[in-house]
N, C-alpha and C positions, 0 to 999 in steps of 0.2 A: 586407714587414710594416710594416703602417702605425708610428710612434712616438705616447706618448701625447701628445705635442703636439700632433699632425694627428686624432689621434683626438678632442682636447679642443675641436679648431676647428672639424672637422664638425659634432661635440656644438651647439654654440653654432649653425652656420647652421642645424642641423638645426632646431631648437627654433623660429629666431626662422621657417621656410620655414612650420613648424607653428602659428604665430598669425600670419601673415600678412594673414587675414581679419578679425582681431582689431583685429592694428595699424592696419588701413586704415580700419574702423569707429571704433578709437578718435580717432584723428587726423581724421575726420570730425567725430566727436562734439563733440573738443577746438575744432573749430573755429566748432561751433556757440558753444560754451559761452562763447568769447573774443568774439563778435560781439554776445552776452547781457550783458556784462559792456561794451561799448561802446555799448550802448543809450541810453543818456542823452546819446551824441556824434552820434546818430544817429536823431533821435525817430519816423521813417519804419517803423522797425523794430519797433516797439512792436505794429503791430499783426499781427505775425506773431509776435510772443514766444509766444502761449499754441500756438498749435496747433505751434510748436516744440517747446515746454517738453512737451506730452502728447506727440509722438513721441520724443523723447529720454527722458521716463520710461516709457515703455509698451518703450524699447529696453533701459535697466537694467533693466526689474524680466524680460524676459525673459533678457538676459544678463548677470546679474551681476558677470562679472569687468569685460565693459567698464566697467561704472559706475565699479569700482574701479581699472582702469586707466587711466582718465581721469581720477580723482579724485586719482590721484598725479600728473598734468600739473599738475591745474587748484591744485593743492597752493604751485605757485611763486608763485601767487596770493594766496593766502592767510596762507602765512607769511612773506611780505615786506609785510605791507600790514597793518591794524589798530591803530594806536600809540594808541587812545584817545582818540584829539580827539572831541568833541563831538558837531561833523557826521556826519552817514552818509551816503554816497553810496549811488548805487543801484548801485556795485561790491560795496559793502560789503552791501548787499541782496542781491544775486545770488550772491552768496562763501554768506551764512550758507542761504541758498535752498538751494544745491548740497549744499554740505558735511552742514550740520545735517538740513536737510527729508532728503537722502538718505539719512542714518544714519536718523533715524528711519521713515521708507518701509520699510526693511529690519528693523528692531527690529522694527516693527507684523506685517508681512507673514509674517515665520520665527515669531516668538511665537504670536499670535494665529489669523491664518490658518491656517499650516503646522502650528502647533503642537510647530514642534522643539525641541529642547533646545539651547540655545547655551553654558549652563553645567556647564562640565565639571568645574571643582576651586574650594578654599576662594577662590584670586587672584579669579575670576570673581567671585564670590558679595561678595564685598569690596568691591570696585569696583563693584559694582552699586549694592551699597547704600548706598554712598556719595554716588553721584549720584543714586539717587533718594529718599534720605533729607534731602540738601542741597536740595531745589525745596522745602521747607519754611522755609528760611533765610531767605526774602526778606522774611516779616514781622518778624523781628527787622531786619535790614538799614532797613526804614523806621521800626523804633522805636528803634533804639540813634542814628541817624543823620542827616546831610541828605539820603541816599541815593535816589536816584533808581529807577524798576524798569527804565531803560535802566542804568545802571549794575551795576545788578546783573543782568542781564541777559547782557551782557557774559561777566564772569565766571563766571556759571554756564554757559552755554553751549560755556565751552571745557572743562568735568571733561568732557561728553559727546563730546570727538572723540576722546577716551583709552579712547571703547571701539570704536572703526576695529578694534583688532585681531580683534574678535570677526568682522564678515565676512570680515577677510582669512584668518583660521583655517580659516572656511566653507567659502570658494571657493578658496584657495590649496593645494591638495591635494595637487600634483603636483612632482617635480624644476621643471620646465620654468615651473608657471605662480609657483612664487618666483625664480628666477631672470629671467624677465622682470618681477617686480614691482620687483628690486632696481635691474635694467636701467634704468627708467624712472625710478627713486629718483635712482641716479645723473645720468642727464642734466638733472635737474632743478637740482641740487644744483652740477653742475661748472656749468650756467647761472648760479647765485645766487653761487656763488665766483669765478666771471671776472669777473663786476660789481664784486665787492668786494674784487679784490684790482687792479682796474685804476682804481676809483675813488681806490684808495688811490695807487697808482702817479702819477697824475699829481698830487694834493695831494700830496704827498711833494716832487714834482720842486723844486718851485720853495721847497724850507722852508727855515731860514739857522739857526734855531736847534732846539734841542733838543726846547722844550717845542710847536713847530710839529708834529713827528714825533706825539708824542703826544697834540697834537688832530686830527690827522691816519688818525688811527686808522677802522676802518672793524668795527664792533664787532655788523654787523648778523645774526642767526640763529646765533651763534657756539655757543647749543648742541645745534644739529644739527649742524653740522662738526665738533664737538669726536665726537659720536658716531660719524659718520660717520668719523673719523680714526681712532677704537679697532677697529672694524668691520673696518677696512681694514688694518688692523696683525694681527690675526687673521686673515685672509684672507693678507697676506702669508707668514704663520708656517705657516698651518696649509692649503694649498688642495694638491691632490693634485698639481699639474701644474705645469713650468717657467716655460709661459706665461699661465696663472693666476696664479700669486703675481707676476710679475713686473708685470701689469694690476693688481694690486691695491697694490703698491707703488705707480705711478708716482701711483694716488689717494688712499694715505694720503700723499704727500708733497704733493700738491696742497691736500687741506684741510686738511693741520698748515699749510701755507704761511696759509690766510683765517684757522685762528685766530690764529697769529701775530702778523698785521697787527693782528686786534684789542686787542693789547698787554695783555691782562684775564690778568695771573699767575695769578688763582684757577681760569680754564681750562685754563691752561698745566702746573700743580703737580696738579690734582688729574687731569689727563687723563694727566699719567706716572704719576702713584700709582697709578691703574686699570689701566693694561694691568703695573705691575709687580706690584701685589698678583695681577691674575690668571695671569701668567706663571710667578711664583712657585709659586702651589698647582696651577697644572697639569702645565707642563713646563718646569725650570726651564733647561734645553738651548735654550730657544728665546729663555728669557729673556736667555742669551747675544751670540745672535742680534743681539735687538732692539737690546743696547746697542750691537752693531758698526753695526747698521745706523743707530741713530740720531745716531752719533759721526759716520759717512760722511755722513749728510743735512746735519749741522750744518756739515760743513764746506762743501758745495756750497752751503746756502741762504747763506752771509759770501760765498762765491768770486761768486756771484749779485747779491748787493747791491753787492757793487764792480763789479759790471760795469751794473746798472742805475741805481746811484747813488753814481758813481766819487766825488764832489765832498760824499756827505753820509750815506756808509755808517757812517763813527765816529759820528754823530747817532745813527742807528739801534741799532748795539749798542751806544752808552751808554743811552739810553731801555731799553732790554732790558734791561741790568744793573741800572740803576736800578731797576726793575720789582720785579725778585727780591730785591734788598740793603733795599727801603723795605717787604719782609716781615716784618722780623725788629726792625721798629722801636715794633713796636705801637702805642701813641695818639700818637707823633711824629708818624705818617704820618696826614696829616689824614684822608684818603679810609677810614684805620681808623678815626678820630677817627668822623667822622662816623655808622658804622654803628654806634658804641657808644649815642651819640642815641638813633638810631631806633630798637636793642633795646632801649634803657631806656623808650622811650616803648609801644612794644608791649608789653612786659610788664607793663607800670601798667593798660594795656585787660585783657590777658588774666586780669587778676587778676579786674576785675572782672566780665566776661563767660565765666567758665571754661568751665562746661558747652555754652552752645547757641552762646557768641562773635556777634562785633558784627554779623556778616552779611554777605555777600558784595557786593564795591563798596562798603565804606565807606571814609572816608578818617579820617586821626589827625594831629594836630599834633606836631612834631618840630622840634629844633632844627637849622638845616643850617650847620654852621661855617664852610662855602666863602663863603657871602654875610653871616656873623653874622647872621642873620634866623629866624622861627619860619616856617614855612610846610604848609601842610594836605598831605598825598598818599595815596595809595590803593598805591601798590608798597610790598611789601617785601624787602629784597634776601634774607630769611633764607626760604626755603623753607619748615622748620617753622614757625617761626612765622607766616607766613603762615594755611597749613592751621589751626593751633592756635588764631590771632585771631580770622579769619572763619567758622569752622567747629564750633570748640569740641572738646571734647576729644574726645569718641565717634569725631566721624568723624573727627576728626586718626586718631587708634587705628585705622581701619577701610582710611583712606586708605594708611597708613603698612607697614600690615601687609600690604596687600596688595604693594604695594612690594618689604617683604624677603621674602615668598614666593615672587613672581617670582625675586629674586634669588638665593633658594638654589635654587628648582629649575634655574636656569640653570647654576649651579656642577653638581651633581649630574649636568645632561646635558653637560656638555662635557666630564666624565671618563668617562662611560659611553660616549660615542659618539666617542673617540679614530680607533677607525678608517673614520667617516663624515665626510668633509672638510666637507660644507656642514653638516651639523647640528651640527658643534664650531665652526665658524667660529661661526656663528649664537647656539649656546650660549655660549660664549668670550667673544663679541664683549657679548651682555648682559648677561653678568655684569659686563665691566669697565667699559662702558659707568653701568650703575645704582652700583658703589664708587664711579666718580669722582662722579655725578651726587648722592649718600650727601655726598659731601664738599664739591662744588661749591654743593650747596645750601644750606650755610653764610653766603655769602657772595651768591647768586647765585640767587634761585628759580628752582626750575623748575618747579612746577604755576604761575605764575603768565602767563606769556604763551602764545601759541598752537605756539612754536616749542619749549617746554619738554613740553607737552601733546602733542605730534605725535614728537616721541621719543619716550614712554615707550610711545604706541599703537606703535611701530612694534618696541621693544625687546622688547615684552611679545609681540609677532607672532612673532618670533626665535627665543623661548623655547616659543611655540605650534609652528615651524616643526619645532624639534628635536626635538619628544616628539612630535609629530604627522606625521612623513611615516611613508610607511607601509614597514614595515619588508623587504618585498621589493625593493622598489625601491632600498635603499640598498645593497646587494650592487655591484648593477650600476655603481653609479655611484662606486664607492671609487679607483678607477685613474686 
């Protein structure tokens, strides 16, 4: 009699023996699509791009999921690349080509064409009209502003990758084809964490002082790791099988390890506060669990550091202490100093922009205490206020709301679906996921870069996954 171990690892070759064709196609695909993205190193190539470009779309629009299993390859692309400069390569062409042209190919084709319905509850209806009541913004943005329509551009462009979760709802149907979607999430993701926790590794080696640790830091995607780390902490708590939880351990201790590195407390504070607030109102036995388990981690990641950096590990947990003690300092600590500035200067805009706000890609003058200088910028580290500047109120409302609907319906199915491992994991994992990102974005936006935008599509999938597999099929799969 088989155990459910052996039964959990057939499970898994079964599935991947079952896209086989898929993966071979995609990895075809992916290959095209890296060689499109090296065209400009390559200009021979140029004239094979189009009748490329037409058998690669003529290959998604007939098989969908490839698109989108490709698009979670070509993803590592994406959200490691885009910081705003100026220039645009013809990477940065071929990234919004893919990503953007493909969402909407699909938007066109299910609406119009098909004429199916892809709006199922108020979250949908919210987010819709959110991003298509924002493509009105850009005349304010050139009135309020020096704003450019590449600029605002820009930023309009990423509200619409936050609606990815709608095909992956479409096409992800199945046990087998979200579990390969996560598959593929993962290896993309363990790719962007080795980078950046080995980049850090060897600036680290050679540091002598304290504040070297701390520019040392490697601070890049930290709120998708930070997601990915609660994910994985639900999966450890909550997956039916020995050797499932134990694969999902060794990867929530892998991307608690890249946020770490990134030394940002506001990740670190509000990424325990989320899985303890959810552990809390689900089951608080597990939230037991978490803290042995995290006391065990904490001690192996110190036992770790002395063995990787025998000669400069007191650096490192002083920098960490220091991190958490200069919380409790409020305007002492400059880097809080500073973002009192910036909300004081945001809120002078929003006053006077309430309703339709300054428009997407504008920039505001601020004082920055680090260099005593005034200087112009376009970020805002406050998430709401962001929404609320550029936006104005309505759709801050529209944006936001849709936000905490997600979020309770994800509460709601992660107690309903107690005895189906992957749709509580899923459910679980969104909820805690969106409390810390509720808190984090205090400090931290997260509609504002492509790596904050590409969580909440993938969170809002999660909470799609859990109310949407189909209720026969979870029987089978509870053991």
């Amino acid at each position: 009699m088989r155990t459910q171990s052996s039964m959990s690892n057939h499970s898994l070759w079964t599935i991947l023996a079952q896209h086989k064709d898929t993966l071979a196609v995609s990895a075809g695909v992916a290959s095209l699509v890296v060689v499109g993205l090296l065209v400009h190193i390559l200009p021979v190539l140029v004239l094979a791009a189009v009748p490329i470009g037409l058998l690669v779309l003529t290959l998604f629009i007939r098989y969908p999921r490839i698109w989108l299993y490709t698009g979670v390859l070509v993803n590592y692309f994406w959200i490691s690349s885009g910081k705003g400069d100026e220039d645009i390569t013809l990477v940065e062409y071929a990234l919004v080509a893919f990503i953007i042209g493909g969402l909407w190919v699909w938007l066109i084709g299910m609406v119009i064409i098909k004429r199916r319905r892809i709006l199922r509850h108020t979250g949908d209806y919210l987010l819709l009209a959110t991003v298509v009541l924002a493509s009105g913004n850009i005349l304010l943005a050139l009135v309020n502003d020096d704003a450019t329509v590449l600029r605002w551009l820009r930023e309009y462009l990423l509200f619409y990758t936050m609606l990815y979760y709608l095909p992956w709802r479409e096409h992800f149907t199945e046990r087998k084809h979200i579990i390969l979607f996560f598959m593929l999430i993962v290896a993309v993701l363990v790719a962007i964490g080795a980078s950046n926790i080995w980049q850090y590794v060897r600036a680290a080696s050679n540091v002598q002082y304290a504040f070297e640790v701390w520019t040392s830091r490697k601070s890049l995607n930290t709120h998708i790791f930070l997601c990915a780390t609660i994910l994985c902490v639900m999966g450890m708590l909550f997956a039916a099988t020995r050797r499932v939880r134990l694969g999902f351990t060794f990867l929530a201790a892998f991307y608690t390890v890249v946020v770490v590195v990134s030394f940002s407390r506001g990740f670190w504070i509000s990424g325990i506060l989320g899985i303890v607030v959810t552990l809390w109102l689900l089951e608080r036995r597990a939230l037991s669990k978490f803290v042995l388990y995290a006391a065990v981690g904490a001690i192996v990641f110190a036992a770790l550091l002395q063995v990787l950096f025998p000669d400069r590990a007191a650096l490192i947990v002083k920098v960490i202490q220091a991190r958490f003690a200069s919380s409790t300092e409020g305007t002492k600590d400059i880097s809080v100093l500073s973002r009192v500035y910036e909300t004081q200067a945001v809120l002078s805009y929003i006053r006077q922009y309430f309703l339709g706000g300054t428009g997407l890609g504008t920039t505001f003058l601020i004082y920055e205490p680090f260099e005593r200088v005034f200087i112009r910028v376009s970020f805002i580290h406050n998430g709401y206020l962001f929404v609320l500047m550029k936006l104005g109120l309505p759709l801050f409302l529209a944006f936001y709301s849709a936000w905490i609907y997600m979020m309770r319906k994800a509460y709601i199915l992660a107690r309903q679906n107690a005895n189906a491992p992957l749709q509580r994991i899923c459910a679980a994992g969104a909820f805690g996921s969106l409390v810390a990102f509720s808190l984090l974005n205090i400090t931290s936006a997260i509609p504002e870069g492509r790596d904050g935008f590409y969580c909440l599509s993938v969170l809002y999938a999660c909470v799609s996954f859990a109310e949407y597999l189909p209720a026969e099929r979870v029987q089978k799969n509870v053991s």
